[in-house]
N, C-alpha and C positions, 0 to 999 in steps of 0.2 A: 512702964506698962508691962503687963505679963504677957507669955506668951501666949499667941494664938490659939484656941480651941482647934484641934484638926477635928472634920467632919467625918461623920462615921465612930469617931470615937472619944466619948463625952468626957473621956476623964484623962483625956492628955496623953502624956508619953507614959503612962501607968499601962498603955495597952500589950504592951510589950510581956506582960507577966502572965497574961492566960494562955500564950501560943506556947509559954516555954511547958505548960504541963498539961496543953491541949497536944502536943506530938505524941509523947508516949504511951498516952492513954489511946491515942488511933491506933499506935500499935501493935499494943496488949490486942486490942477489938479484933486487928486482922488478922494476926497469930492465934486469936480462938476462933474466928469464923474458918480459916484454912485447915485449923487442926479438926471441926467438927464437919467440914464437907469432907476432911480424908476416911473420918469414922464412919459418916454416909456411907461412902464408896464402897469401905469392906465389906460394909454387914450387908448392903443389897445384893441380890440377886441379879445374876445377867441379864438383859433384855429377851422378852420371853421370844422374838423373830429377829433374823438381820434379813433385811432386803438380799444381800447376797447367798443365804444360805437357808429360806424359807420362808414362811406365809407369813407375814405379819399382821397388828392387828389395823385398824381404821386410822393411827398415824402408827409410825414406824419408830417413833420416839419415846411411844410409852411402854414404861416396864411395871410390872407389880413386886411389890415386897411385902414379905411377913415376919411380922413380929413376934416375939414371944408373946405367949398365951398367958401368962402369969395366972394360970388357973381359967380364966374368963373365956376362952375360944377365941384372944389374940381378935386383930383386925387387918384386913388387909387397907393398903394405902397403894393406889392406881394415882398415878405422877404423872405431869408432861408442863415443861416451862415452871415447875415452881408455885402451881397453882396444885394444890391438895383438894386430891378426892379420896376420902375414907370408906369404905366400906362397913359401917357401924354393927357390933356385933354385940355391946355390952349392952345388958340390960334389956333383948328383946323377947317378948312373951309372942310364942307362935300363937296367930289366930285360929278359932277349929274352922273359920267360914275357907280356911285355903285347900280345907283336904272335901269338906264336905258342903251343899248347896242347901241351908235353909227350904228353900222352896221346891225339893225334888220329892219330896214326899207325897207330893200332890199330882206328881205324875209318874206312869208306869206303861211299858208295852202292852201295846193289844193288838194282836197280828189274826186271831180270827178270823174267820170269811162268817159272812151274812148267810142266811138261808136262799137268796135269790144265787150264789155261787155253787151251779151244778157240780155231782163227783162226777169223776175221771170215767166210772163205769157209763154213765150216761155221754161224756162230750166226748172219749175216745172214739175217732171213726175208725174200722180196720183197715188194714196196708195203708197206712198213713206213718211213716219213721222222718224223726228229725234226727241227723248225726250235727255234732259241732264240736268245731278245734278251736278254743280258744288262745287266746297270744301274750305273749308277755311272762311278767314273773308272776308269783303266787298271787298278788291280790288283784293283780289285773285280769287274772284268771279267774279269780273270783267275781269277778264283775261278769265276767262273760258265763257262765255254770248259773248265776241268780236270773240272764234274762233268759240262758236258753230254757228255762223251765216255764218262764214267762210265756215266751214264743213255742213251744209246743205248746200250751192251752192255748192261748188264740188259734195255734193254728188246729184245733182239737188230733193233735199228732201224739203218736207215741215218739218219747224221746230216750234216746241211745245215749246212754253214762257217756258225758261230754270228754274228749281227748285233750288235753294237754298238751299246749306245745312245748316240742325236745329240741327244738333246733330256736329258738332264740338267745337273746345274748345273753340268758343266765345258765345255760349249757344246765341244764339238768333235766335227768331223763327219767324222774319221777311219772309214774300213772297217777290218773286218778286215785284206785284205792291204795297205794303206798304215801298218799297224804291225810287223805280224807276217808272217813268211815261209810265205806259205799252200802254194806245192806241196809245201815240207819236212813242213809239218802233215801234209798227206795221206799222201804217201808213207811217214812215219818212223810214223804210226799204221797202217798200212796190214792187218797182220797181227791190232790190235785192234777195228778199227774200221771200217766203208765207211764213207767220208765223201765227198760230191760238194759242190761248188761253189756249183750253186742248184738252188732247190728241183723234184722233179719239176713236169712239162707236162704238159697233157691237151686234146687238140685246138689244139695251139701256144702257151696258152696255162698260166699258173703255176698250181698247183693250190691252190683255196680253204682254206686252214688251219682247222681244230677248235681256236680256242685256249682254254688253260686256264693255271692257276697252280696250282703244289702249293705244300703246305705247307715251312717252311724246316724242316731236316734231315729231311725224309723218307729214310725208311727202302729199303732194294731191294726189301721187302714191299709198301711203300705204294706206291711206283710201279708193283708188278705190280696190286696193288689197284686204283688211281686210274688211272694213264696207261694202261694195257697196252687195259682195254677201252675206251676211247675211240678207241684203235689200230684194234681189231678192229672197231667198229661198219659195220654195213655199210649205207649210201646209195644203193641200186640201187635204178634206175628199173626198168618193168615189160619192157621191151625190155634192157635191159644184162642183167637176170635171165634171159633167153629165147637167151641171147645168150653168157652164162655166161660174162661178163667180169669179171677178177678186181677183186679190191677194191684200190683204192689210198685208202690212208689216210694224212694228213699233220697231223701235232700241231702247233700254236706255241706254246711256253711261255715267257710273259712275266715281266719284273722277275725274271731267273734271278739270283741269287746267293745263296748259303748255302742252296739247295735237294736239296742231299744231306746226307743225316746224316754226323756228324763219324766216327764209328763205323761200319767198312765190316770186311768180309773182309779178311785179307790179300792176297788177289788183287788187291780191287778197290782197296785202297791202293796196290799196287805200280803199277797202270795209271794211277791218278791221280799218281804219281811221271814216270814217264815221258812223261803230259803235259806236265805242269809243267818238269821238268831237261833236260826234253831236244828233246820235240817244237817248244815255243813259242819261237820264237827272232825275233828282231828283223829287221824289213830291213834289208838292207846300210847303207843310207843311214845310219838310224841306228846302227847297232852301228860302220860306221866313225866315227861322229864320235864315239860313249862310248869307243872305243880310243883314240881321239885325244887328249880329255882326260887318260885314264888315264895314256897316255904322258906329256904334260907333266905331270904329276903326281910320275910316277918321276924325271922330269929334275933337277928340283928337290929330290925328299928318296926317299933308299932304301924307306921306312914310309910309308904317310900314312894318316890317320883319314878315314871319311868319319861325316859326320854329318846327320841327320836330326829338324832342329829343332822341326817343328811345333807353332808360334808364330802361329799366324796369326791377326789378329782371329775370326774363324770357330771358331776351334779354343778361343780364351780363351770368346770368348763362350756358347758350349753349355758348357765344364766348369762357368760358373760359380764360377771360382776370382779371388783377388782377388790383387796384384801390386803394391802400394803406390803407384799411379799417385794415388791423391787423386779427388777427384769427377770428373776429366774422364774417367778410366778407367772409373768407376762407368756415368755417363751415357752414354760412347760403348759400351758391350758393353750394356749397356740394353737400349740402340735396337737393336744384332744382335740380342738374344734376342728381342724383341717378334715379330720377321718369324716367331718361330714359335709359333702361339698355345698349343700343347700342351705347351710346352716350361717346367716347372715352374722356378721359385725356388730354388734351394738355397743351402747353408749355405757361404760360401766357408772358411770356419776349419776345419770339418769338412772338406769337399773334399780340403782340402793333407794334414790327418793320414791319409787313407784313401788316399792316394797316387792320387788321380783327376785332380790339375794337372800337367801338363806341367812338367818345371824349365824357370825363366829359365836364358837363354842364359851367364850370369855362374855359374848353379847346375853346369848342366854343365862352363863351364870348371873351376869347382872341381874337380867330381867327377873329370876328368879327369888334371888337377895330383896329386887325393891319390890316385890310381893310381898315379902315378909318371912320365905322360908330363910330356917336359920340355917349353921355354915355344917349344925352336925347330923341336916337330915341323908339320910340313905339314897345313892341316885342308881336306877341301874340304864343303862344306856344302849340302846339298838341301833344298831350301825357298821356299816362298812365299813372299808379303809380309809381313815380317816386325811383329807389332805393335809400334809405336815406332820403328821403323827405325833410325834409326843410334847413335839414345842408346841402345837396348834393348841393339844388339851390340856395345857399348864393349869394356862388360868381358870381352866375351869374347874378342874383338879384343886386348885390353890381356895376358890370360893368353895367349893363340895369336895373335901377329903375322900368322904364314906363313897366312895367310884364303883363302880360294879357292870361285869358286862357279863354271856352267857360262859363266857373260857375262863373267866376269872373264879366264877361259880362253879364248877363243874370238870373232875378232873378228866384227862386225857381217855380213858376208857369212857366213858359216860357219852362223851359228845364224836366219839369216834364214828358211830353208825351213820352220823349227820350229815359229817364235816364234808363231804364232794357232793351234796345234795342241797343248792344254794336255797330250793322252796322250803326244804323241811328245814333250816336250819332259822328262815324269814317266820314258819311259822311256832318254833320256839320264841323267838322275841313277840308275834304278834301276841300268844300267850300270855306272856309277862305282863306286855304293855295295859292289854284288857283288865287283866284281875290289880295293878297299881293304883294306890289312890287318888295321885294325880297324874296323868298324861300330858306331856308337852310336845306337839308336833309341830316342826322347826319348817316343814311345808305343806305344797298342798297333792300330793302326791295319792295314791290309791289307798296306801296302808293308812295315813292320815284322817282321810276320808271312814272308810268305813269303821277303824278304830273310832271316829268320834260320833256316828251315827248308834254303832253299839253301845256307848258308852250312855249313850241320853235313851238307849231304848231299854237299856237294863237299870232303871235309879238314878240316872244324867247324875253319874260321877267326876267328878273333875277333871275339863282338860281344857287346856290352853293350847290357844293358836298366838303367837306373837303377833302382834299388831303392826308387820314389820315398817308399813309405810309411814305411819306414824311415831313409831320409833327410831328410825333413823337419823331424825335431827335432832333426837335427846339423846342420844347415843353419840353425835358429834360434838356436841355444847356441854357435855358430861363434866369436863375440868373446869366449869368455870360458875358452877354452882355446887352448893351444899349436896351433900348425902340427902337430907330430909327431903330438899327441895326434889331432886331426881326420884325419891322414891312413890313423892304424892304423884308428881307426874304421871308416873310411872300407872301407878294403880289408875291414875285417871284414864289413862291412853285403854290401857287392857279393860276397858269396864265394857261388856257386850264381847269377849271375846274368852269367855273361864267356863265356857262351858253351862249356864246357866240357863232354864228352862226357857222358853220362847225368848231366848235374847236373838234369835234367826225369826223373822216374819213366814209366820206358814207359809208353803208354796215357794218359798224364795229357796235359791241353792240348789248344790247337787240331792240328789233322792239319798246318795246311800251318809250322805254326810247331817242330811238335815231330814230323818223320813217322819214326816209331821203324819204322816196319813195312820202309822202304824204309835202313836204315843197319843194316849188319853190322858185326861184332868178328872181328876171328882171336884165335885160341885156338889152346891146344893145339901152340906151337911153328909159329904161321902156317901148317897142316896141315889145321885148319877152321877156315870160317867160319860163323858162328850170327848169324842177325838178331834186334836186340835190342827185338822187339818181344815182345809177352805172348801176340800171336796168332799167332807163328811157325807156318807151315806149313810150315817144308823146311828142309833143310839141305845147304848146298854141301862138297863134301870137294874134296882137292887139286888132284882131276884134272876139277873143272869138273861135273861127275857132280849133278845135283840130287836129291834124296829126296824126296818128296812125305809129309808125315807127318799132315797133316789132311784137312778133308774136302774133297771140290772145288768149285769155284767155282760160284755161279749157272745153273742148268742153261739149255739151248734150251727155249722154249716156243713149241707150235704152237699153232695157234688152237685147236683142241679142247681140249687141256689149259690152256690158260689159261682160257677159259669156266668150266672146274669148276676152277680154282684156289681155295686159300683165301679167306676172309675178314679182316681184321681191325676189331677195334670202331673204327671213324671216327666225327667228328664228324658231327652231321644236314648241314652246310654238304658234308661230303664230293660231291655230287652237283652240285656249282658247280665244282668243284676247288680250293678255299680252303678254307684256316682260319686260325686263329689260334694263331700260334704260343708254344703255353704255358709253352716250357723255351725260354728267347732265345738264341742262341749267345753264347761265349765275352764275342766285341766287343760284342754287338747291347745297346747300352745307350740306344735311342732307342726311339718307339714307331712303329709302321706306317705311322701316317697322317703320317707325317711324313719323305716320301722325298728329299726335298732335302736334309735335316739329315743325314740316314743317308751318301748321297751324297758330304758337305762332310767328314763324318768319317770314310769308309772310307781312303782313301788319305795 
């Protein structure tokens, strides 16, 4: 008999001869897999964070590498466990729809007032002055200078060139007109507003202010309500009485910002428009030195992005969101949050899903790349100190080479006059930001804001809000799909969010971020135009001709008819001129007693 077949192995003891040159072939195998993870090793680059000695990104494990360019603009390859995500960079044609909107043609600002919108000479009453100190840094400042011009026409006052506050935590002791071009403010409001300089005299002498605080969005009721008889009170001595000398009355309303309701007339929207586009405009000094930049800017690339990262320890430490930095991240934003004792604990996991963290600077390159901009457009970037500093901006650096900020541009004498003046130095960037082709604001902060309100009232130029709540879980699943796949996501997620004409529902949003009331459509073969607000009051036809089709604005009130003016139910606080503001605005995610914090995050 022969012998036995063993199982498993059909051809007998013959099995013996494939293990003798199946060994050394294993390995050959493992001597080149060891020899090309050692090649790995060299040629990459260190981990762009260690937990122990900075911010990391969303894990702590990923690092980026770059390869030679071999002519083509190179690829980056973002790693973690083995799983390849590329960055693809060969072969991509920029689309022109990323710098420009097909459909902004069709719309353009219209901030006009109707013919039912009395001038100044007619609703000015005399001895009627509004002063006001607005709070915060420049563009929160800015918000407060567009309602006080507001709130003197309701209140038919004369308004007092708004003061600047010097004592917040951007320590700069900027005037008004050492930012802003003060005779153009006058003059160019001049038809809405009396506005003088400083406040009336009385015996050579500044006249003592009644100050109060209103409530934030107050209504053009509550101000007739609350300021108007504070206006009219009258402080006559027994002899001024005998003597029948008129009353001069003068308000200062402090910590002004967000104390107009968001929700106005159309009138009074269009006049808060034409503060804003038109009247407030920079001093020379500085608007030539933002042309400046803007110029080298062009020199170097036809397009350029500006971006708006805030990043700043200040800004990590109130969201509360966590960044893969390891305990020294934990500990160092700690110690920020403690300086504000009101300032609660949150959930950093939750934070990131509800879209309240700012993206890392690497998050944005992304987002940027899966739009479609390629690796050699131009970025110039606004911003403070950046958390992490130069490990933080690697990767962003490493996606966008062409880096650009105002010091990079601009030598040491040039930005000298600026540099201890934090407003003038905010509105050199806000310059840049405005005249770039595309705009990315990385929050929703004040500069944010009225930067994108401008930007759709001048041409609705391109700008992007990151979609951050919705990107956050493409941003964590990133290594386990394709480039392609990540990048359609991508464009799918951001679609209602680039800036595009009515992709915001009239009426919906902040005013200065979305002013529907101040932006018209042609229609009708360019023959009319219709404002695509919900509160349209008029309609322009070919020949410039305006319709009046609602009701009219804010009437004059004399002091008799303001005496028996209405009522409305105010809090018992009403009689101090505070309250407490029960519905927060849009931004207003801090509590009151906490003006600093508010401060560090308007701008």
């Amino acid at each position: 008999m022969g012998q036995p077949r063993r199982r498993g192995y059909p051809y007998g003891h013959h099995h013996r001869c494939p293990r003798r040159i199946a060994l050394p072939a294993a390995a050959l195998a493992l001597l080149f897999f060891a020899v090309s993870l050692l090649s790995v090793s060299l040629l990459s680059t260190p981990p762009l964070a260690d937990p122990r000695t900075g911010l990391g990104t969303s894990s702590s494990r990923r690092f980026l590498r770059r390869y030679p360019a071999n002519g083509s603009g190179g690829e980056l390859d973002v790693s973690e466990s083995g799983e390849a995500f590329i960055v693809q960079t060969h072969g991509m044609i920029e689309r022109d729809d990323l710098w420009h909107s097909k459909h902004a043609s069709n719309f353009y600002g219209c901030s006009n007032c109707s013919s039912k919108f009395l001038d100044s000479s007619v609703t000015t009453q005399p001895e009627r002055y509004l002063i006001v100190v607005t709070s915060g840094g420049l563009n929160q400042q800015r918000t407060g200078i567009i309602d006080a011009v507001v709130a003197a026409h309701i209140l038919n006052a004369t308004l007092v060139v708004p003061k600047l506050d010097q004592t917040s935590f951007w320590k700069d002791s900027s005037n008004f007109s050492e930012i802003f071009d003060m005779d153009w403010f006058i003059s160019f409001l001049a038809k809405d507003v009396k506005i003088i300089k400083e406040p009336p005299e009385k015996g050579g002498k500044a006249m003592k202010p009644y100050k109060m605080r209103v409530p934030r969005k107050c209504t053009p009721r509550c101000y007739l309500n609350r300021v108007l008889p504070a206006l009219l009170k009258k402080h006559l001595s027994w002899w001024e009485v005998w003597l029948h000398t008129p009353t001069t009355q003068v308000i200062r309303m402090t910590k002004y910002d967000y104390r107009l309701s968001n929700k106005l007339d159309t009138e009074l929207q269009k006049l808060r428009c034409r503060v804003n586009y038109h009247a407030l405009k920079f001093t020379d000094s500085i608007q030539e030195l933002g042309e400046k930049l803007i110029h080298r800017m062009r020199e170097r690339s036809r397009y350029f992005i500006a971006l708006h990262l805030r990043f700043e320890p200040d800004m990590l430490a109130f969201s509360g969101c966590y960044y893969g930095g390891g305990e020294k991240e934990r500990r160092e934003l700690a110690a920020i949050r403690r300086r504000w004792r009101t300032l609660h604990v949150r959930d950093p996991e939750k934070g990131r899903r509800q879209g309240r963290c700012p993206l890392t600077p690497e998050e944005v390159g992304l987002m940027l790349r899966a739009l479609g901009y390629r690796s050699d457009v131009h970025i110039y970037v606004a911003s403070g100190e950046i958390y992490g500093g130069e490990d933080t901006l690697a990767p962003l650096k490493a996606l966008f080479p062409n880096f650009h900020t105002k010091e990079t541009l601009t030598s040491q004498e040039e930005l000298a006059p600026f540099l201890k003046f934090s407003s003038r130095m905010a509105a050199i960037d806000f310059i840049v930001c405005d005249e770039s082709d595309a705009f990315v604001a990385n929050n929703i902060g004040n500069m944010a804001k009225i930067l994108a309100g401008r930007r759709r009232y001048f041409g609705h130029k391109r700008t992007i809000r990151p979609n951050a709540k919705q990107l956050y879980p493409l941003f964590m699943k990133r290594e386990n799909m394709s480039w392609d796949a990540f990048s359609a996501q991508m464009r799918t997620m951001q679609k209602g969010y680039m800036g595009e004409p009515m992709e915001i529902t009239p009426g919906r949003g902040e005013f200065h971020a979305n002013p529907a009331a101040c932006i018209c459509e042609k229609t009708g073969g360019n023959t009319v135009v219709k404002s695509i607000s919900r509160s349209n009051q008029e309609l322009v036809n070919d020949t410039g001709t305006k319709k009046a089709v609602g009701r009219p604005p804010y009437p004059v009130y004399t002091d008799e008819e303001a005496d028996g003016s209405d009522t409305e139910d105010d809090p018992e606080n009403t009689a101090r001129g505070e309250m407490i503001d029960v519905e927060p605005d849009d931004d207003s995610v801090v509590r009151q007693e906490d003006p600093e914090l508010e401060e560090i995050l308007s701008d």
